[in-house]
PLY file of the C-alpha trace (Angstrom):
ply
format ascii 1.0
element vertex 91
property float x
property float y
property float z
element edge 90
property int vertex1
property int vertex2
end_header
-11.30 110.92 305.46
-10.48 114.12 302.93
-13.87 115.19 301.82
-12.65 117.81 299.59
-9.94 119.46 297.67
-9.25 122.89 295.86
-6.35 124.46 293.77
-5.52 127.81 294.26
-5.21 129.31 290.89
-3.99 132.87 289.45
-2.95 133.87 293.36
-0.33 136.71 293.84
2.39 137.35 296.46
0.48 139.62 298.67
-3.13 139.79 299.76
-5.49 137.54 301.29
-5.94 134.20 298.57
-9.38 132.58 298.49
-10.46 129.32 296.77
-13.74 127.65 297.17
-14.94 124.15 296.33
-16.83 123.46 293.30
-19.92 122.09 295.34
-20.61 122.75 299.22
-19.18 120.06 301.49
-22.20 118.83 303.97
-21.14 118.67 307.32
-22.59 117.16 310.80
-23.11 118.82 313.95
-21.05 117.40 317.26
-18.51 116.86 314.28
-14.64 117.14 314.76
-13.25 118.66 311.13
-9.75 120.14 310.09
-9.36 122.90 307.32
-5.59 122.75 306.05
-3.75 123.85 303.45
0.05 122.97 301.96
2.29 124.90 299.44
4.41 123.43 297.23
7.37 125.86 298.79
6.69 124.79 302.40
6.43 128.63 303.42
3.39 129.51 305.78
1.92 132.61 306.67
1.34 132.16 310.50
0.09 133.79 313.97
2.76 132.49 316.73
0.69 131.09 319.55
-2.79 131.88 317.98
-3.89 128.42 319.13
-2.11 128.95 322.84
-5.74 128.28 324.26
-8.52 127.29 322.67
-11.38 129.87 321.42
-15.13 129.48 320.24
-16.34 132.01 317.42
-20.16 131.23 317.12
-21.13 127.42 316.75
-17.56 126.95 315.71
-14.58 125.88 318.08
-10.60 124.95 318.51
-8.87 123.73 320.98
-5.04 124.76 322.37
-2.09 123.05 319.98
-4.88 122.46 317.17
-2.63 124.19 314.57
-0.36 121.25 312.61
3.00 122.19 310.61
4.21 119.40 308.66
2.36 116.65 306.46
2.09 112.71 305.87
0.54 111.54 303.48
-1.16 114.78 302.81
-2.90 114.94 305.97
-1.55 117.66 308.76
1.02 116.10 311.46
3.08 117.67 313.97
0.72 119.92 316.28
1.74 123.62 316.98
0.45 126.18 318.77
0.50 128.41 316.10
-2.61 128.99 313.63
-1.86 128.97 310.07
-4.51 131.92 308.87
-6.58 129.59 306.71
-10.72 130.77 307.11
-13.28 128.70 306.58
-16.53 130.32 305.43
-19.84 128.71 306.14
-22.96 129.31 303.97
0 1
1 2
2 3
3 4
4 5
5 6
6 7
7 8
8 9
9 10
10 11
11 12
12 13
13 14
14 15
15 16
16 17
17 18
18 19
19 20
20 21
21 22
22 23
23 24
24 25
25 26
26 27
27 28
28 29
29 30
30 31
31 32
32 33
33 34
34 35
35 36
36 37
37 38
38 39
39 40
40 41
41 42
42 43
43 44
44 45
45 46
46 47
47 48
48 49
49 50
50 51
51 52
52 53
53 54
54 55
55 56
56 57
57 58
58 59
59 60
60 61
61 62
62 63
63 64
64 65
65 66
66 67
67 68
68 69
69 70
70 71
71 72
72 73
73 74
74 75
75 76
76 77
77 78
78 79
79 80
80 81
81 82
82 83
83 84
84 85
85 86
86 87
87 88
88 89
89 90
């Protein structure tokens, strides 16, 4: 279930892009939740085998092959061990 969406607006070519949602998205703890993003080119900025093995950074965690490449239905497919440098900042 998508429980939120953003446009990136007035982005350039270089640089680190950052959107944020209009209102703060409650989440659960014990919760499984994916943060992805799609272009309208299909181009990805990327970290070859950043998701190799999984990795825990505070209460948050991955697991190995979590990264996804290609989209149905708007929702990420194909699995990859690659992480596709989206952040996800918690208030």
């Amino acid at each position: 279930q998508q429980l939120a969406t953003v446009t990136f607006t007035g982005e350039t070519t270089a640089g680190w892009q950052t959107a944020t949602f209009d209102q703060p998205v409650a989440i659960t703890p014990d919760t499984e939740y994916i943060a992805a993003y799609r272009t309208p080119t299909g181009t990805y900025s990327y970290t070859q085998g950043g998701f190799s093995s999984g990795f825990t950074s505070g209460p948050l965690r991955t697991t190995g092959g979590s990264g996804a490449y290609s989209y149905s239905n708007d929702f990420p497919g194909s699995s990859s061990n690659a992480s596709y440098l989206v952040d996800v900042v918690f208030n």
